[in-house]
C-alpha positions as CSV (number, residue, x, y, z in Angstrom):
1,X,-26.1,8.2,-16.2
2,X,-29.5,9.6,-16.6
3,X,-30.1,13.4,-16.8
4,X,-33.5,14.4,-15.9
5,X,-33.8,18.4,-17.1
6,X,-37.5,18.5,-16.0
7,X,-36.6,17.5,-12.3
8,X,-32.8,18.5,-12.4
9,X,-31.8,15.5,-11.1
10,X,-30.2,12.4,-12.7
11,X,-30.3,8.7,-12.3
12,X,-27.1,6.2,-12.4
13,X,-27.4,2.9,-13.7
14,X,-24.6,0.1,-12.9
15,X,-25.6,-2.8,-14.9
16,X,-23.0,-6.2,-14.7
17,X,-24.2,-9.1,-16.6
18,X,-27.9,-9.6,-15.1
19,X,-27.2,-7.6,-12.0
20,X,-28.3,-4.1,-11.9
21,X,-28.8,-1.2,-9.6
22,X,-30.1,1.8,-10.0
23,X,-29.7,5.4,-7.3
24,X,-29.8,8.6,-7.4
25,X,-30.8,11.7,-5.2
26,X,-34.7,11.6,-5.9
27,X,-36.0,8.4,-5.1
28,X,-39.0,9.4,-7.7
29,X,-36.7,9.4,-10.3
30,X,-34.9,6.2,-9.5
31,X,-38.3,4.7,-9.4
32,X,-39.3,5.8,-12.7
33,X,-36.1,4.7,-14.5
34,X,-36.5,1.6,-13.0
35,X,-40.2,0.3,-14.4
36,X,-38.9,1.8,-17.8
37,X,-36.2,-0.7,-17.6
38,X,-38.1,-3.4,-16.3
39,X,-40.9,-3.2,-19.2
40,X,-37.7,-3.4,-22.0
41,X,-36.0,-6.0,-20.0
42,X,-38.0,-8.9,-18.1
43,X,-36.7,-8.5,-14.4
44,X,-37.6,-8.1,-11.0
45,X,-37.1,-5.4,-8.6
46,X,-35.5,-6.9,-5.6
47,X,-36.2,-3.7,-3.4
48,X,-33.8,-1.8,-1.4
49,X,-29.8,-2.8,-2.2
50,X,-28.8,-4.9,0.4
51,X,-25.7,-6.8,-1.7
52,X,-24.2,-6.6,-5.0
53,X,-21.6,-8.9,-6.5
54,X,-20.8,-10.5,-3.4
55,X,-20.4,-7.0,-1.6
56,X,-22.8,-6.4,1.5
57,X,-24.2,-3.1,1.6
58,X,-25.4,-1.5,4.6
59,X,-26.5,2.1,6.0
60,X,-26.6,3.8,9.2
61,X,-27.6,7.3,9.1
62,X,-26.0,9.3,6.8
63,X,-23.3,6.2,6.1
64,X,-22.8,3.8,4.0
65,X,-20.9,0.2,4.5
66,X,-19.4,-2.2,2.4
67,X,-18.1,-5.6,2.9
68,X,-17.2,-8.8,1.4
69,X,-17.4,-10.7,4.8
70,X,-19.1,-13.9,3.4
71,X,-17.4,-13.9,0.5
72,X,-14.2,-13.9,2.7
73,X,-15.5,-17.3,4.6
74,X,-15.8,-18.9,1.7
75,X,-12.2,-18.0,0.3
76,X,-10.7,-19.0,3.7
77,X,-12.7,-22.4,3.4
78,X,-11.9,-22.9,-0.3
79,X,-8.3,-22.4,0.7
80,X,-8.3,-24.3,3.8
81,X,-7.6,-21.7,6.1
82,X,-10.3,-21.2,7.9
83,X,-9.0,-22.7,11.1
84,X,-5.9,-20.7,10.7
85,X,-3.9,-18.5,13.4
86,X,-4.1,-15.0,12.8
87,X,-1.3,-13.0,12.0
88,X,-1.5,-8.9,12.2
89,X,0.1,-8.3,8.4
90,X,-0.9,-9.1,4.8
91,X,3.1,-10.1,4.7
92,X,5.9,-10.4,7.6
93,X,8.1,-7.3,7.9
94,X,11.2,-7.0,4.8
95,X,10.0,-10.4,3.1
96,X,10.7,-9.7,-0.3
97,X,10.0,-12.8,-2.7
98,X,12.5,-13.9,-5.4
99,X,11.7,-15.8,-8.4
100,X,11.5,-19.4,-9.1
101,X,15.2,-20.8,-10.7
102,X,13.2,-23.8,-11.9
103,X,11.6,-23.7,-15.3
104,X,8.2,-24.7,-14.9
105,X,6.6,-25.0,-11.6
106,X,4.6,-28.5,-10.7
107,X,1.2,-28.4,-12.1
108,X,-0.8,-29.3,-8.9
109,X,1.5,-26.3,-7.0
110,X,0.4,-23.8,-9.7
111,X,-3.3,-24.8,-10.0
112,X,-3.4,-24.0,-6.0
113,X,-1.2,-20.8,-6.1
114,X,-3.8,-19.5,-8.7
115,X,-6.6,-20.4,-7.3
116,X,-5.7,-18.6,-3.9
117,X,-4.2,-15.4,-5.4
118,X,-7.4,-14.9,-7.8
119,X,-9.9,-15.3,-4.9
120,X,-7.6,-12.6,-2.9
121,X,-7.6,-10.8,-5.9
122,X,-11.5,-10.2,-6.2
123,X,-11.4,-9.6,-2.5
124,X,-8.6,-6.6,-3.0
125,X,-10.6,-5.2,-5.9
126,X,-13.8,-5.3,-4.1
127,X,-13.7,-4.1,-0.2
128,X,-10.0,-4.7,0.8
129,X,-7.3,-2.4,-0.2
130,X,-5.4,-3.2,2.8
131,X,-3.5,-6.4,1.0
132,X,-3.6,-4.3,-2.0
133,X,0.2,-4.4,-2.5
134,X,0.6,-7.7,-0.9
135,X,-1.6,-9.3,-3.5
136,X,-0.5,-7.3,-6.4
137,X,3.3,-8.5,-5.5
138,X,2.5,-12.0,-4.8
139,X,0.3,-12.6,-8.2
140,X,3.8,-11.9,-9.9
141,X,4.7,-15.4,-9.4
142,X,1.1,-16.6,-10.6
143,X,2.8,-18.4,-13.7
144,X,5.7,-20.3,-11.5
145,X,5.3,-20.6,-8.3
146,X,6.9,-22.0,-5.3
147,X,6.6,-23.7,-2.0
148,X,7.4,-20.1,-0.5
149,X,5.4,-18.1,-2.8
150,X,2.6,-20.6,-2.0
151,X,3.1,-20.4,1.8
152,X,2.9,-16.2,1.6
153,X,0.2,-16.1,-0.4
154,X,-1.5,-18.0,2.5
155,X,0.1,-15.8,5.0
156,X,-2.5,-13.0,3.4
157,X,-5.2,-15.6,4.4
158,X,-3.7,-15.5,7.7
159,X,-4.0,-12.1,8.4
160,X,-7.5,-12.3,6.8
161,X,-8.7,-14.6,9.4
162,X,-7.9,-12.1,12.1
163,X,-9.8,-8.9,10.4
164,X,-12.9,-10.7,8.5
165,X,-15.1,-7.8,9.5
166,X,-13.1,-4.7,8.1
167,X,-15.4,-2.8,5.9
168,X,-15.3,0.1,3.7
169,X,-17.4,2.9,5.2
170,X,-18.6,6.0,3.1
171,X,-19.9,9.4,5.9
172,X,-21.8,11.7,4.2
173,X,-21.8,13.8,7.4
174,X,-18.0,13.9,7.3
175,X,-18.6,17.0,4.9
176,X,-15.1,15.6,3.1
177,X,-14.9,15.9,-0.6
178,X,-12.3,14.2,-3.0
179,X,-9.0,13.2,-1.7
180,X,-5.7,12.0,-3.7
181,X,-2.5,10.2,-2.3
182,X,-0.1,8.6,-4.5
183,X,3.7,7.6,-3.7
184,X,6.4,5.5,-5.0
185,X,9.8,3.6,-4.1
186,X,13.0,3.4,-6.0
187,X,13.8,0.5,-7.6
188,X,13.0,-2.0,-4.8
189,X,11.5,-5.4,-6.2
190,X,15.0,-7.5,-6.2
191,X,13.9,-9.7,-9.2
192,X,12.8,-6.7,-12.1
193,X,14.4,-3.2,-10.4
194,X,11.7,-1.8,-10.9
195,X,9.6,0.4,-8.6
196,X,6.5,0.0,-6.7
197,X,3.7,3.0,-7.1
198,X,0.8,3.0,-6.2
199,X,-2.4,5.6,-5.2
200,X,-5.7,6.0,-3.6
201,X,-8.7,7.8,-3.9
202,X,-11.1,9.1,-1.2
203,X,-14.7,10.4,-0.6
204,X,-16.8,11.0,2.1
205,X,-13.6,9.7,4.4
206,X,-13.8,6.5,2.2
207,X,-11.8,4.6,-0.3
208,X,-13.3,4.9,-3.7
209,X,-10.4,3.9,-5.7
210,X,-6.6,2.5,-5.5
211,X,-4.2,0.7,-7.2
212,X,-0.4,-0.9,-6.9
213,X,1.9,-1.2,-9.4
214,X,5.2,-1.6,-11.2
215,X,7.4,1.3,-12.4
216,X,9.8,2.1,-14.8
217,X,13.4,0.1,-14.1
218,X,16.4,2.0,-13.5
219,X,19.9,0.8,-14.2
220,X,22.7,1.1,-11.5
221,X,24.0,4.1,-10.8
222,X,20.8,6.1,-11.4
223,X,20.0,8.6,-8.6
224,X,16.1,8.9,-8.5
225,X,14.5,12.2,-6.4
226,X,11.2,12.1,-6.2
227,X,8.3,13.3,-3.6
228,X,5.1,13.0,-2.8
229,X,1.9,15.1,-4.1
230,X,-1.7,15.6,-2.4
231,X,-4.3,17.8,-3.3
232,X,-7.4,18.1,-1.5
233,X,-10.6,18.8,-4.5
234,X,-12.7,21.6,-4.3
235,X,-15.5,22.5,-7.3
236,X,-13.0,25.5,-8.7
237,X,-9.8,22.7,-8.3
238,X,-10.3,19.1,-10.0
239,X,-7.9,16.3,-8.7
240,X,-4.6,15.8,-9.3
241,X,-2.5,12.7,-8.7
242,X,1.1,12.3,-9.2
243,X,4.9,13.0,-8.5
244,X,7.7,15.0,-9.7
245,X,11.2,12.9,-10.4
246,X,14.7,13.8,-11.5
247,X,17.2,10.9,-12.8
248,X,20.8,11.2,-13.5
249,X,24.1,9.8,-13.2
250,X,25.7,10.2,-9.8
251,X,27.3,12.6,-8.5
252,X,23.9,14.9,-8.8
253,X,24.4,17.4,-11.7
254,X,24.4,20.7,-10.5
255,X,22.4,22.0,-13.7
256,X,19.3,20.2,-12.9
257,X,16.4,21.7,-10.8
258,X,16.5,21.0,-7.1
259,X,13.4,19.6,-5.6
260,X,12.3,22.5,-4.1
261,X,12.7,24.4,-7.4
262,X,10.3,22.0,-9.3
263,X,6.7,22.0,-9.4
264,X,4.0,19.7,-9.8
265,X,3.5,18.4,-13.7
């Protein structure tokens, strides 16, 4: 970032291998920034953004919209899905995949698996935090796959087929500032016992930022409370993302806080 004192205004630079954009509120001052960059480095100015690492950017208005809708074609062709019938979930309902009891997985069934989780996985990191969690569990397996980890990994394709438009869309009119959502499960994945977290991030209504993850594990007999925590962002209140939790023995000892006696930390 760029701080302009003479204007009061700023420019932000985003600048990926030989890819680079440039924006900011004073067009002026983008413009500026730009030639001085473009007389250290040789380059060309390609005009308004219209794409940027496989993401298609478009505006409306006061909105802004992001997809990865070609890129998505060419994943479902690359993975031989294209044809596919659509299905309305990145995973069916309670599937829950085990690990592989074989050693090693066949060479050929591995090379596949990892070629269709990492395209999924660009895809999720890019425009599409709706199979989020579903690609985050299935890459698990990415070392030693199987036949079903293969066939649910293509499931995602599936359901891909089916919603190839969905878009990320930014409202600057939506007079919405920062907003934080996290939660968490207890002990769930049947291979590790450990739990699933995850959070996201929004501004002007859309996503800016999210993850899914992998908790702590808890041994049997561990009673886990824990509860969910949102805050909305305002100038005098920065952003705050997380959950309070309590572990212990069963029965619940009657010396530790209740839930409703705890506060956020």
């Amino acid at each position: 970032m760029c701080l302009d004192e003479a204007s009061q205004t700023f420019v932000v630079a985003v600048v990926y291998v030989d890819d680079a954009i440039f924006l900011g509120p004073k067009k002026p001052a983008v413009d500026t920034m730009k030639q001085r960059f473009m007389k250290r480095w040789e380059s060309r100015d390609l005009g308004e953004l219209t794409e940027f690492l496989h993401m298609r950017i478009g505006r409306a208005g006061q909105s802004i919209f992001l997809d990865q809708a070609q890129y998505l074609q060419t994943v479902l062709e690359r993975c031989g899905m294209q044809n596919a019938k659509a299905v309305p979930t990145p995973l069916p309902a309670g599937y829950a995949p085990t690990k592989s009891l074989d050693k090693a997985a066949n060479p050929e069934l591995r090379s596949r698996y990892q070629t269709v989780i990492g395209s999924l996985l660009y895809l999720m990191l890019g425009t599409r935090p709706d199979i989020s969690f579903a690609v985050t569990k299935m890459a698990q397996f990415a070392a030693n796959p199987t036949e079903d980890h293969l066939k649910h990994a293509l499931y995602i394709c599936r359901y891909l087929v089916g919603t190839p438009n969905y878009r990320l869309t930014y409202n600057g009119a939506a007079g919405q500032g920062l907003n934080a959502c996290t939660d968490s499960d207890w002990a769930s994945d049947v291979n590790t016992r450990r739990s699933t977290s995850g959070y996201f991030i929004k501004l002007a209504s859309g996503l800016i930022s999210w993850h899914w993850g992998q908790g702590p594990k808890y041994p049997p007999g561990t009673y886990w409370i824990h509860w969910e925590y949102r805050q909305q962002v305002t100038p005098m209140c920065p952003v705050g993302i997380g959950w309070v939790h309590f572990k212990c023995p069963l029965p619940w000892d009657s010396n530790l806080p209740r839930p409703e006696q705890a506060g956020y930390i």
